[in-house]
LUMMARVO-284286 format. One record per residue: x, y, z of N, C-alpha, C, O in turn; residue in one letter. Coordinates in pm, whole numbers, plus 50000, padded with zeros to 5 digits. Each point is the difference from the previous one (the first is absolute). Layout:
% residues N
XYZXYZXYZXYZA
...
***
This chain:
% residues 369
171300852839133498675005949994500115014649960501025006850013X
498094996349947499705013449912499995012250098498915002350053X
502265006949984500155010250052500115002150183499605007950086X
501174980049906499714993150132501914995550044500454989149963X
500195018150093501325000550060500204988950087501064993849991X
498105003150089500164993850123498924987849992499334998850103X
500334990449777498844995850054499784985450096499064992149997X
502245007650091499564994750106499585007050087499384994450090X
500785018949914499655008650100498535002649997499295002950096X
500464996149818498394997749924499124987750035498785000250009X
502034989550009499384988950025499605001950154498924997350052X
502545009350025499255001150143498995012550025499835003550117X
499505003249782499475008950014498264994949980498935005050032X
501554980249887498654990250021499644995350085498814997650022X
502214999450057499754991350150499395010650083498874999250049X
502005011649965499235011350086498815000849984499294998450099X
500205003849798498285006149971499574985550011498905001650052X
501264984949933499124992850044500004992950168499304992350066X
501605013349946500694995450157500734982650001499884992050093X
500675006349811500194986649981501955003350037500655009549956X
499874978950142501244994249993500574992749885499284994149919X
502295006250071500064994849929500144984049945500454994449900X
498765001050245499704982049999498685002549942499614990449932X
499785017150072498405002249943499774999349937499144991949965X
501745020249929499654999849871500784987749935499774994549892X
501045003250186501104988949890498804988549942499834995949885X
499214999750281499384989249996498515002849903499304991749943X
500595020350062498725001849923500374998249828499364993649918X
501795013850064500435000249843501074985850001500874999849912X
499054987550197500804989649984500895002149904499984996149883X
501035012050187501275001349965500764995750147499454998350110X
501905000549857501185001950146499755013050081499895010449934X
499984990450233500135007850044501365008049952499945012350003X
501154982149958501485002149989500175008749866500885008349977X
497884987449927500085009349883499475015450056500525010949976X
498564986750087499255012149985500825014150105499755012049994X
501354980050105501065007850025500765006749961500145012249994X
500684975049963501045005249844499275010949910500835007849955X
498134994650014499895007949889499655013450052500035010849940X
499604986250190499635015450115501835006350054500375011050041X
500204979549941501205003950047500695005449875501045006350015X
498434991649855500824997649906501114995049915500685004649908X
499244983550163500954990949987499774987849877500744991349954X
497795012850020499694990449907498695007549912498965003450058X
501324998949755499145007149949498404995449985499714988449973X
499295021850047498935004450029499144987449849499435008549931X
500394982450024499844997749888498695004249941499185004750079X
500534994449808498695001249981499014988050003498785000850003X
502094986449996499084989350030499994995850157499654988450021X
500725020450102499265003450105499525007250028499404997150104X
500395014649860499555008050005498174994849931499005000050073X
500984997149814499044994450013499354988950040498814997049987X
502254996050072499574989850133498885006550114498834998750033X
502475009850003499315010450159498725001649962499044995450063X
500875013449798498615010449987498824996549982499005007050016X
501094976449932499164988549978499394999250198499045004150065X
502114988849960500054995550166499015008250040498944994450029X
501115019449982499345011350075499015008249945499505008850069X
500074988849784498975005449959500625017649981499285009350037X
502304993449891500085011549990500595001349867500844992249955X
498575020249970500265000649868502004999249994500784999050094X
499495001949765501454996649981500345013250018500775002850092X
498775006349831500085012650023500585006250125500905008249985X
498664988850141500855004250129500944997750001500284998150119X
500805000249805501394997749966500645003649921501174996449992X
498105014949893500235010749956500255014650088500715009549968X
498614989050134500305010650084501135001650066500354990150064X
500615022749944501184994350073499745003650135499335009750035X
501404979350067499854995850097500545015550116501105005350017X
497604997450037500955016550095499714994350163498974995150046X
501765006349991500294998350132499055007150094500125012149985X
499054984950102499105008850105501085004750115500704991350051X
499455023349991500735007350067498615002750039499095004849931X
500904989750242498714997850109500545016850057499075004550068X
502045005449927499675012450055499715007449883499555010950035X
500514988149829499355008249897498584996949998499475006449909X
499764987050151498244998949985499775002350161500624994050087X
498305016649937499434999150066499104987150065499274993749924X
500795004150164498684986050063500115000750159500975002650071X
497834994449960499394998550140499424986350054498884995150016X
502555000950008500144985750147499764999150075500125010650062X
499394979150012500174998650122500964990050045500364990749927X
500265011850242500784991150030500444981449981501004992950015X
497255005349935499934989649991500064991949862499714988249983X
500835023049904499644993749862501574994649984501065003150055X
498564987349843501004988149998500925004349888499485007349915X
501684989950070501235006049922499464995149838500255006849900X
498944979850097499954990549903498295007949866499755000049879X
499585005150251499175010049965500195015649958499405008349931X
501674991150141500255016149979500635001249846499685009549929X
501344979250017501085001049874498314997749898499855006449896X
498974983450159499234997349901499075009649942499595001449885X
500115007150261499265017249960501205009949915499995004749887X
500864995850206501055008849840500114993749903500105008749913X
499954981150034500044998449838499014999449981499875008249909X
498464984550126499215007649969499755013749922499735002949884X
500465003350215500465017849991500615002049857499495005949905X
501994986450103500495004249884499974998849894500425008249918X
498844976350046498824998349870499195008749979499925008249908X
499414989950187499025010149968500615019749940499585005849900X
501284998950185500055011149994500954999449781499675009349926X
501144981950028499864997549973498994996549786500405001249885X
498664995850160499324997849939499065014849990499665003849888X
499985003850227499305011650039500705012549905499445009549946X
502244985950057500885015049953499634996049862499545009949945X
500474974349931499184999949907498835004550003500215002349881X
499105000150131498455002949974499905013849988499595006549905X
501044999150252500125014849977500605006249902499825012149987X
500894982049940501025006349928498814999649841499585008449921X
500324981050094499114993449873498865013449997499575005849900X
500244995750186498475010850042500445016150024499325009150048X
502154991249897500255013750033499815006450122500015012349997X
499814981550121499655003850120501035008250069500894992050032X
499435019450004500695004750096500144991250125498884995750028X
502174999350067499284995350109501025005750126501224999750012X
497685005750078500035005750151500725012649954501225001550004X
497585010449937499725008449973499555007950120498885005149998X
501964996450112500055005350136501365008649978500934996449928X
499015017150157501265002450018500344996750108499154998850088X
502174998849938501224990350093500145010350094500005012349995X
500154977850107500295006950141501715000750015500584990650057X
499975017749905501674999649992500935005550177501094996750048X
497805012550002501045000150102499614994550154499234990650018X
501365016250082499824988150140498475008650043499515010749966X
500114979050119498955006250007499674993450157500604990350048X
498095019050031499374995650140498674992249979499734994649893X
499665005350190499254994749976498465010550016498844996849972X
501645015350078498835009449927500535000549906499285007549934X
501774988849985500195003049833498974990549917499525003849893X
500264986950150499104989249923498685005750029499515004649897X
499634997050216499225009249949499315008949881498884999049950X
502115009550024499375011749905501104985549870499505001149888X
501174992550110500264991249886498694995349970499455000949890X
499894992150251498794992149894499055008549957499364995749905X
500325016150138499075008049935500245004349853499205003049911X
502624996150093500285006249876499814986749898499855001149878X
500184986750192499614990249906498615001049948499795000249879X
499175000550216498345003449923500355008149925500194994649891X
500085020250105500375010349899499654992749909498934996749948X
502675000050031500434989849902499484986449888500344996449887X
498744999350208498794991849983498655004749946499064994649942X
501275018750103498195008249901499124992050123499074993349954X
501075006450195499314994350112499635008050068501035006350027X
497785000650048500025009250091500624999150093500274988450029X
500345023750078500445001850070499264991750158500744996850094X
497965001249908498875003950112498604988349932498815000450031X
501784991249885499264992949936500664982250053501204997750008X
497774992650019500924984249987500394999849885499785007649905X
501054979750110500814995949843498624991649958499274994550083X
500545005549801498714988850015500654985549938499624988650028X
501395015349886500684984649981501745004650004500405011049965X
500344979650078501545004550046500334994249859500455006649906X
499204977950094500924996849894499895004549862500774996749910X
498325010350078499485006349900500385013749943499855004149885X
500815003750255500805007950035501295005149982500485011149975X
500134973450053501184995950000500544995549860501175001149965X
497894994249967499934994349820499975013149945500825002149910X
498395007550125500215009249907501315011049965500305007049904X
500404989550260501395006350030500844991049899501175003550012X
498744988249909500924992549936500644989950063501154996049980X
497774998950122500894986150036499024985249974498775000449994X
501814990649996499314989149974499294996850132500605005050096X
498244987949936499704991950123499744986349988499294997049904X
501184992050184499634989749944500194987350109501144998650046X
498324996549978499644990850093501214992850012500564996949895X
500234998050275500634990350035500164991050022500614999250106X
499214992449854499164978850008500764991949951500875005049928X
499134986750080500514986949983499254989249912498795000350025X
501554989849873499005000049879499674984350089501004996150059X
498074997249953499694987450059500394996550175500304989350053X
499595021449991500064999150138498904996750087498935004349956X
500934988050180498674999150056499635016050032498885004749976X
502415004550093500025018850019500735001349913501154995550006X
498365011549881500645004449921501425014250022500995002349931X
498475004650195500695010250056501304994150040500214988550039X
500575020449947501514998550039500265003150142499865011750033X
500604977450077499765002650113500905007850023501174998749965X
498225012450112500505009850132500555010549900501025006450025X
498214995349852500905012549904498325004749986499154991250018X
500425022349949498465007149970500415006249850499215001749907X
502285001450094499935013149874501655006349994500795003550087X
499244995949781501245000549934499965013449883498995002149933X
502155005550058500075008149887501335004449984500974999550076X
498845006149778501475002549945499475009849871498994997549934X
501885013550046500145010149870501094997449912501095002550053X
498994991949792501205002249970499275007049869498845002149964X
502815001149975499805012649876498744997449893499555009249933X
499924976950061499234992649930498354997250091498815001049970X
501864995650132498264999750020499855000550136501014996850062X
497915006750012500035000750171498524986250013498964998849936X
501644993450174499184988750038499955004750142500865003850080X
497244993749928499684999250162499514982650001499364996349902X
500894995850182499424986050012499465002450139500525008850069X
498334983149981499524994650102499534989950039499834991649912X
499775004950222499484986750006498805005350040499815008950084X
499364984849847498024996250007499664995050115500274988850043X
498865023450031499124992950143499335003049979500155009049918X
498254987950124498635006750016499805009750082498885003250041X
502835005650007499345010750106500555012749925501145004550011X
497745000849903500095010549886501015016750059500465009949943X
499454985150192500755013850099501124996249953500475007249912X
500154982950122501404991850020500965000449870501225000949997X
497754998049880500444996349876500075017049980501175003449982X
498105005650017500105014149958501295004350099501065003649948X
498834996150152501155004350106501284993749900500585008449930X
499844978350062501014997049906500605004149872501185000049965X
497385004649951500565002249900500425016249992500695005149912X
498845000150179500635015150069501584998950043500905007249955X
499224983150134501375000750062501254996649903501215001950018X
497964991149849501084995649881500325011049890500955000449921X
497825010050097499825013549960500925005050069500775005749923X
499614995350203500845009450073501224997249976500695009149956X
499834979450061501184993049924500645005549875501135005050001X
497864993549850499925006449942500485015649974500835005849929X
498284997350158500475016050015501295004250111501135003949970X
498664995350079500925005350120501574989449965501095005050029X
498854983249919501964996450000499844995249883500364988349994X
499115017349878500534995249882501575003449960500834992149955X
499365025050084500785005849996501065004850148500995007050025X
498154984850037500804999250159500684991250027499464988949994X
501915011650046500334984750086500395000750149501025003550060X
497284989849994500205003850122500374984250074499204990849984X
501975007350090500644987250009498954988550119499844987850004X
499595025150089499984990350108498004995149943499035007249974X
501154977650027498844998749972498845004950065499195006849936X
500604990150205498915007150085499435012249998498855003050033X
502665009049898499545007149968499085006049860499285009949985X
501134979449929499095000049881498804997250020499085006949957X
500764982650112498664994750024499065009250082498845000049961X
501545010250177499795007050043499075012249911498905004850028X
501974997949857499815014149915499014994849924498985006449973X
501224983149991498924996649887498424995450055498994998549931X
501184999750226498864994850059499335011950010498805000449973X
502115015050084499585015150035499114998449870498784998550011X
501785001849881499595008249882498924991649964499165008249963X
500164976150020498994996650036498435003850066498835001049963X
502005000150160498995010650093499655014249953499005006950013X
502234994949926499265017449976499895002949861499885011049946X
500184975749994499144999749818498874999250029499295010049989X
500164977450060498434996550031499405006150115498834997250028X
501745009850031499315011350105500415012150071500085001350122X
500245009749767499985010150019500835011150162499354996950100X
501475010749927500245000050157498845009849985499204996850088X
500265014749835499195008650008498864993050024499385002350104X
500234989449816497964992750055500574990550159499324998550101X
502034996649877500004991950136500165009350122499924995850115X
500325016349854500155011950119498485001550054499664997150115X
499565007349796498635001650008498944987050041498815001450028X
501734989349968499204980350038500195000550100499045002950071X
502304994549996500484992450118500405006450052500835008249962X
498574990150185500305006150143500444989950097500084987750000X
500165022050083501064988250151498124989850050499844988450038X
499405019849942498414991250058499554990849910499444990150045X
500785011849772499654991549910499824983650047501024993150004X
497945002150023499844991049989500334983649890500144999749878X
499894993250180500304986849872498804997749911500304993749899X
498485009350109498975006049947499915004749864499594996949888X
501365017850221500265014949898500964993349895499835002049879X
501164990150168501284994249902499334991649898500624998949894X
498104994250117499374991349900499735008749904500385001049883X
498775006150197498955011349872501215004049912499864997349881X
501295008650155500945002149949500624991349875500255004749889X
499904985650141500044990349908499414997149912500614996749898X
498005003450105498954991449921500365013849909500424995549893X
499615016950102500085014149895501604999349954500095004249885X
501414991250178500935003149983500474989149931500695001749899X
498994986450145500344989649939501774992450067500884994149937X
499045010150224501594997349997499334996950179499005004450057X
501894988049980500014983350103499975009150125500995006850028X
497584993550070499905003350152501825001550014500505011149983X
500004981950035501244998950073501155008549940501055003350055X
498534999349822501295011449943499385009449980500755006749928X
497935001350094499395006850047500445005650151500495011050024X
499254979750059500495007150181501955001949940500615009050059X
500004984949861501455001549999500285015349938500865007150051X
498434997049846499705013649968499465010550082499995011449954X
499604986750151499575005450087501385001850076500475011450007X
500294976650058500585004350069501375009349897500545010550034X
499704982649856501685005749964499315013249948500965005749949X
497895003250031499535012850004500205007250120500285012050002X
499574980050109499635004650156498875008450031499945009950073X
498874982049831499025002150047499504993250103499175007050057X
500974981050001500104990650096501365003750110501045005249962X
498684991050172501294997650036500194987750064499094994050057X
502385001349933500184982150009499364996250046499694989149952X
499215016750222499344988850090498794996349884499404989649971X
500585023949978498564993249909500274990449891499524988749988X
501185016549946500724989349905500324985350064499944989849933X
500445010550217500204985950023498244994150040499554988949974X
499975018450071498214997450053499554993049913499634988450012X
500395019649871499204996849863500144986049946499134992649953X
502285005350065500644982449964500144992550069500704990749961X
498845008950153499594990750118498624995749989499534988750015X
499545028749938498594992249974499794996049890498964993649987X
501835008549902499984990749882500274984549994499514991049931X
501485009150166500614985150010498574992650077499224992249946X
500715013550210498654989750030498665002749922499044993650042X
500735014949849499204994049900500334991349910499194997849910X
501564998050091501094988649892499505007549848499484994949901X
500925018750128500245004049831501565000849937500315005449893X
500464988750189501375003049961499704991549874499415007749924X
500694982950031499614996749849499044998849960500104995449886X
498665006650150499015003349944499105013450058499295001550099X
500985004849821499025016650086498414998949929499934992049907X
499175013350118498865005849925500295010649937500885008550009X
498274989849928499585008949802500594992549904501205000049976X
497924993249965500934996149858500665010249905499565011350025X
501124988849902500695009349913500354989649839500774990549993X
498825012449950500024993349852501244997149947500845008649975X
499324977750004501174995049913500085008649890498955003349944X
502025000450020500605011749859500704984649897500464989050033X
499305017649844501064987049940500635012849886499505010249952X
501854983150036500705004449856499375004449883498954993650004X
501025013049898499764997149850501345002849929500424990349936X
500125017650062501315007149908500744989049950500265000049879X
500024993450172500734985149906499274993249880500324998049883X
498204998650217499564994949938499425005749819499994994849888X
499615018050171499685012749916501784996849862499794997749881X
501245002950158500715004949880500294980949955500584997749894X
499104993750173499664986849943499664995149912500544992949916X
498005012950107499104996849912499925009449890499264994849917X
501145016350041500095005950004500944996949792500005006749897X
500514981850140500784994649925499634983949976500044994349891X
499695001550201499524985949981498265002750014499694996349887X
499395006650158498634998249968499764997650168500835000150091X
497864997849911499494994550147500474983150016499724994850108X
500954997249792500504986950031501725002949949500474998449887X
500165006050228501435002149941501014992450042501175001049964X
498204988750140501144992750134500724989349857501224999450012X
498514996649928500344989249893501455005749935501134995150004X
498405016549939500615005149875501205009550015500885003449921X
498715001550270501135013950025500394987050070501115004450032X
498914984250013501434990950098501205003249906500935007650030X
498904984149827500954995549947501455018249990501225001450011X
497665007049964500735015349966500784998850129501225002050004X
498094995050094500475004950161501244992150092500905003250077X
498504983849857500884989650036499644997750110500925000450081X
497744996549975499454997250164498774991949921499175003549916X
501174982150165498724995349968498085007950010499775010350063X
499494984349885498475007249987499274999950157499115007850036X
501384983750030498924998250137500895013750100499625004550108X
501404998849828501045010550140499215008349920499025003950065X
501004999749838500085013549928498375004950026499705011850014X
499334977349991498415002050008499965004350194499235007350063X
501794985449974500005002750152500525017250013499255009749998X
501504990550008500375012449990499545017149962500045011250051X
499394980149787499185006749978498605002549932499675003449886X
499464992850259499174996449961498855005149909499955012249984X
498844977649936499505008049931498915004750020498974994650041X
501365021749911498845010850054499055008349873499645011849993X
500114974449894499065004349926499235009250030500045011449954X
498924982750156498845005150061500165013450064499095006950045X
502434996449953499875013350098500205012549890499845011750035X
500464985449854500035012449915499275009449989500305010649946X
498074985250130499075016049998500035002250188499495009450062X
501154980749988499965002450168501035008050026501104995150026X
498705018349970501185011150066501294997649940501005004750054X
499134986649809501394996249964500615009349981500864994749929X
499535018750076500505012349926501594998350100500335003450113X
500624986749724501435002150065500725007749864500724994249919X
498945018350077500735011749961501615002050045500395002750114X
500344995549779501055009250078499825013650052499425008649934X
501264994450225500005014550003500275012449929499465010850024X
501354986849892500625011449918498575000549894499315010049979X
500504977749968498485001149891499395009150083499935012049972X
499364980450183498725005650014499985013850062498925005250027X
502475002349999500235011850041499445011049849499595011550014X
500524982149868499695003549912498725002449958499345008549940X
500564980850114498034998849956499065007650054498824998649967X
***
């Protein structure tokens, strides 16, 4: 295959993204389980008359086998697990990821795009260092200091990174269990992914913490995970809410009330609201623990009051179409080598949003403008 070193290694890079074993696929593309080993092991060559067996079997262009096959290194991408996500899910969200990211470093490149047009956080840092970091990120952003974000991912697109939904293509949940949000910077292109809920706090809070990621260990290697996750959660909190306006909001008396009103203007979750409170020490722990006791017997721990508006992507879609038209899922598979139903999933289409706040400027452009 065409530029492709390894392409059994490729073949298991099919199984990953569809989550298929290799009795699965053998039985779907009725071949030998025993072939489809051999040729992952490399023990037996990749042909082209299975290859277009498989791609038939699975509805994936031939083309994905032009791509050469790169290995997902799960500590080079950022992502946020939980204890409970499954090993079989986790390999299927990183290659995900790595299609996608991928296909993203084409486009950008295609589009002349600078991407993650931030300057790098290079040395060690506290966690009042993230602080005046995220302020220096609005800077950076052309965002007020003392102002909400009014859209993150929109925010985050214009910093030069892609955004783009985490799903699964024909699933009853399309979401990838027990993972919210994944990211990674390379010399070519920076990808934020997430997973889609209807709780518009949750989804902005995420695509912040993949922002912090972003910023704070592109150029860091900080080993112990907790502590990444830690820094990038700080810098979250103090992208989407300020320590200066949160100095001036919240008091040790602030009510859960006061924490709504807060919300419905800030746009960021009752509960990481009182957590900003406390890692400021504007709160002290008894209150901080008060506050989440009466949250819990209101059963807002997953569901709080105030709605907060689903945000969606454009920037993908934007340098897409951009090249293919408002019907491009057909015509960019074959370039991409990902069948049309991943690629429309992924990235979905946002005809309609081109006069809705679409402005995904690169930073360096719109510093210009």
């Amino acid at each position: 295959m065409a530029g492709a070193p390894s392409p059994g290694a490729r073949l298991n890079d099919l199984r990953e993204l569809l989550q298929l074993t290799q009795t699965e696929l053998a039985q779907k593309a009725g071949v030998p389980q025993s072939t489809i080993s051999a040729v992952e092991r490399g023990d037996r060559e990749l042909s082209p008359a299975l290859v277009a067996t498989v791609c038939a079997a699975v509805r994936m262009p031939l083309s994905f086998f032009d791509s050469v096959s790169s290995p997902v290194d799960p500590a080079a991408v950022h992502f946020r697990k939980t204890a409970g996500a499954g090993a079989k899910a986790t390999r299927a969200a990183l290659r995900c990821f790595e299609e996608l990211q991928r296909i993203a470093s084409r486009l950008m490149e295609a589009s002349e795009r600078t991407p993650l047009a931030l300057e790098p956080v290079t040395a060690d840092i506290t966690a009042a260092d993230i602080e005046g970091i995220a302020t220096a990120t609005r800077d950076e952003l052309g965002i007020p200091r003392n102002q909400p974000i009014t859209h993150v991912m929109r925010a985050v697109e214009r910093a030069g990174a892609a955004v783009a939904p985490l799903v699964r293509l024909g699933a009853e949940h399309p979401a990838f269990d027990g993972h919210s949000g994944m990211s990674r910077a390379t010399p070519k292109s920076a990808l934020v992914m997430y997973t889609p809920t209807s709780a518009g706090d949750r989804q902005r809070f995420t695509v912040a913490h993949e922002l912090g990621h972003l910023k704070l260990h592109h150029h860091r290697d900080v080993g112990d995970e907790r502590l990444r996750e830690k820094e990038a959660h700080r810098f979250a909190g103090a992208f989407l809410y300020p320590s200066e306006v949160a100095a001036a909001d919240i008091s040790e008396s602030l009510s859960l009330n006061g924490y709504a009103r807060i919300k419905a203007r800030w746009g960021i979750a009752i509960q990481a609201l009182i957590q900003r409170g406390r890692d400021l020490r504007l709160i002290s722990p008894d209150r901080h623990r008060s506050l989440m006791i009466q949250v819990s017997s209101r059963g807002w721990r997953k569901h709080e009051p105030v709605e907060v508006g689903v945000e969606e992507p454009i920037l993908l879609w934007h340098m897409l179409s951009s090249t293919y038209g408002d019907a491009p899922y057909m015509a960019a598979s074959h370039t991409f080598g990902i069948d049309p139903e991943r690629l429309e999933l992924w990235i979905p289409n946002r005809a309609a949003s081109h006069t809705l706040g679409g402005d995904v400027l690169p930073l360096i452009r719109r510093q210009r403008a």
